[in-house]
C-alpha positions in Angstrom: 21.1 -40.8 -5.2 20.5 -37.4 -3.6 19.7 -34.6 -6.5 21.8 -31.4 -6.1 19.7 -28.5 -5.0 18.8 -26.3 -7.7 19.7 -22.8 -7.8 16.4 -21.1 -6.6 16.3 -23.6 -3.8 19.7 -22.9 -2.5 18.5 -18.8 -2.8 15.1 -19.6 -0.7 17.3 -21.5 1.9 19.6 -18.4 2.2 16.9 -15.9 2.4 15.6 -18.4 5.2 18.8 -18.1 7.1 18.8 -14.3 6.6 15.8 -13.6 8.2 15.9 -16.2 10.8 19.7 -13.7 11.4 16.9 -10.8 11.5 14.5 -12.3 13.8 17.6 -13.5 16.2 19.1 -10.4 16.1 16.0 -8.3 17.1 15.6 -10.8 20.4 19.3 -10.2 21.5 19.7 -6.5 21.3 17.0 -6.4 23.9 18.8 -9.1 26.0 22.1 -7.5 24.9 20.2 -4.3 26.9 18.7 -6.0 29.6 22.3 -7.3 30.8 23.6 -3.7 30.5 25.3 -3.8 27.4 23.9 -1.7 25.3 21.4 1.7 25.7 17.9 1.3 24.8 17.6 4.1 21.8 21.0 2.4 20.5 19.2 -1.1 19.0 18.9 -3.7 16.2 15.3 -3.8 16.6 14.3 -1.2 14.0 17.4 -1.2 11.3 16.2 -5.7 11.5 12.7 -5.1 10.9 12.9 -2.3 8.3 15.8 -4.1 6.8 14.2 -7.3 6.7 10.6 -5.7 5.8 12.1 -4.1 2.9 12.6 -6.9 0.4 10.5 -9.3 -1.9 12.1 -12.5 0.1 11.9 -15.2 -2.4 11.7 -17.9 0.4 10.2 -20.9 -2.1 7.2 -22.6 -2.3 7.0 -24.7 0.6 4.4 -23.9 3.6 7.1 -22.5 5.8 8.5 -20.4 3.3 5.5 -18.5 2.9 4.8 -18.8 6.5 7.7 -16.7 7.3 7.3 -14.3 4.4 4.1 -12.9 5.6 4.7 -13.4 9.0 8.2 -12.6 10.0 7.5 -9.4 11.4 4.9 -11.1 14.3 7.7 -13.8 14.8 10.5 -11.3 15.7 8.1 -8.9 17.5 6.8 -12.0 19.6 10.3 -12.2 21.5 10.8 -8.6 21.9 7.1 -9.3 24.0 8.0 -12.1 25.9 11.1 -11.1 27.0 9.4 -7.8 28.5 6.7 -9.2 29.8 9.5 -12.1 31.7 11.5 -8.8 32.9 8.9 -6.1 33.5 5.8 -7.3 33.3 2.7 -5.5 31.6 3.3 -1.8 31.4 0.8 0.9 29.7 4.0 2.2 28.1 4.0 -1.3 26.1 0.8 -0.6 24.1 2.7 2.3 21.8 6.3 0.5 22.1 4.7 -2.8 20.2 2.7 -0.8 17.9 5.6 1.5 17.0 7.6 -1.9 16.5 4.9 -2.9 14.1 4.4 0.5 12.4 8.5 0.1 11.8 7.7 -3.1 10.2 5.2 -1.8 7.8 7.3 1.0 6.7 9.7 -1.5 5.7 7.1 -3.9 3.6 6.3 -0.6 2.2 9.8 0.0 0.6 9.5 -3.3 -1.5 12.8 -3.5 -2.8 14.5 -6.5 -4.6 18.1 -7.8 -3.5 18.9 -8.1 -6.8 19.2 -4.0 -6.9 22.4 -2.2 -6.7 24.1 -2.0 -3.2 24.2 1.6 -3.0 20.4 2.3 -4.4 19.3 -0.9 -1.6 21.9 1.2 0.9 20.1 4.9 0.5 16.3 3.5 0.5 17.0 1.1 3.0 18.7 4.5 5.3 16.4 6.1 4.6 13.1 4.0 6.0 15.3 3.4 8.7 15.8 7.0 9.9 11.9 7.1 9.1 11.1 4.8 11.0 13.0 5.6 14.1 11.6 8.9 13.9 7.9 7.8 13.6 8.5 5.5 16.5 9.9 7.9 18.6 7.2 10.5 18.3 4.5 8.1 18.8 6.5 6.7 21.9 8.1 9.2 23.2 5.6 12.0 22.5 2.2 10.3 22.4 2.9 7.8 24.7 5.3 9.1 27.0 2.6 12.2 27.4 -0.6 9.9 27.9 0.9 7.3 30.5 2.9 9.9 32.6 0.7 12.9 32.5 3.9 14.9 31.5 3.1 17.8 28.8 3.9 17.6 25.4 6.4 20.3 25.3 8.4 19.1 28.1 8.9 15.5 26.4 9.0 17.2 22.5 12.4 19.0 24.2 13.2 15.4 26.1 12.8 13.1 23.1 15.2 15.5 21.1 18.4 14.3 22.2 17.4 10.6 22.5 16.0 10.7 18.7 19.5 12.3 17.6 21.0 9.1 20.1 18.3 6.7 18.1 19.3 7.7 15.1 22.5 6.2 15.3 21.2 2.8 15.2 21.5 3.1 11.5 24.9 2.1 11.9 23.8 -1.0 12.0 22.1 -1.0 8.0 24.6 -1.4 6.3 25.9 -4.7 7.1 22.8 -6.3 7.4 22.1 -4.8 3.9 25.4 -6.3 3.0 24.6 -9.7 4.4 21.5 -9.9 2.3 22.8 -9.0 -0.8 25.9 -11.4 -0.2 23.4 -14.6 0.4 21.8 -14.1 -2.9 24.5 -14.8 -4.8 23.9 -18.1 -6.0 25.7 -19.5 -8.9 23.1 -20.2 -11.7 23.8 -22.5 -14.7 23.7 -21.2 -17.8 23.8 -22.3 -21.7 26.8 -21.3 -23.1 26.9 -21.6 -27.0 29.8 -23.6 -28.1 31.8 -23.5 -31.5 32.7 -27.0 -33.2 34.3 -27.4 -35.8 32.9 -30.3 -38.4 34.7 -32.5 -40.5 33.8 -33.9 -43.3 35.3 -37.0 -44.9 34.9 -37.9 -48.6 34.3 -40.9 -50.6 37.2 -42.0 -53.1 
């Protein structure tokens, strides 16, 4: 007879399938840009990582669990490399784009929030890496990297990157849902002891 899963199994199989969502989602919005569909500062790559980063994922005990705790940030990354390698080969402009990607990802493990949190206080924090991020990213990108690889001066990208951080920044549409997903996925109906009255009845002897 096959035992019922017990509640903080079923939780560290949702929080699986919430950041495998994560992982999947950072690997198609670059293919979703690569076929045209989207613009490049309007993405799911940051608001996933940060998102993702953000919380203690109770993902259980077994080896892939914690596997994917600690790692999920190289995992997701690791498409977002292959896919431009495959389309664009190795570019100078790649050694501040991955590291950004990382730094985003740190910023999120840096927020350590808990699902278990009020929506609207997981909302604001989570917002607010988010924009942080983006903005970290795009200065080291687009005004670090962009300078050293082109040659260009710092002023002329500072007053280039301005409207394409304000066009960035919009990707934080996309926290609140995924925010939303993860808080929905933890719900998970636990047992509980519930005292009971009874009423006793006592019979006498004649």
């Amino acid at each position: 007879m096959r035992l019922k899963p017990t509640a903080s199994q079923t939780l560290a199989k949702r929080i699986k399938i919430f950041v495998i969502i994560a992982a999947f989602l950072i690997a198609i919005s670059k293919i979703l840009f690569l076929g045209g569909l989207t613009f490049p500062n309007f993405e799911l790559i940051i608001p996933a990582l940060v998102v993702a980063g953000s919380f203690s994922l109770p993902l259980g005990p077994s080896r892939f669990g914690r596997w994917l705790t600690r790692y999920f940030g190289i995992v997701a990354l690791a498409s977002v490399l292959v896919i431009d390698l495959a389309f664009w080969g190795l570019q100078p402009i790649y050694v501040f784009t991955w590291s950004g990607f990382a730094l985003c990802w740190f910023i999120g493990l840096k927020n350590r929030l808990s699902l278990y949190d009020k929506f609207t206080k997981l909302l604001w924090r989570s917002v607010l890496a988010a924009a942080v991020a983006i903005i970290m990213f795009d200065i080291w990108t687009g005004l670090v990297g962009h300078t050293i690889t082109t040659g260009a001066t710092v002023w002329a990208a500072f007053l280039g990157q301005i409207p394409f951080t304000l066009y960035h920044l919009t990707s934080l549409i996309f926290v609140p849902p995924l925010v939303g997903l993860g808080k929905l996925l933890v719900k998970v109906k636990v047992p509980v002891a519930v005292a009971v009255k009874t009423s006793v009845r006592s019979t006498q002897r004649r």
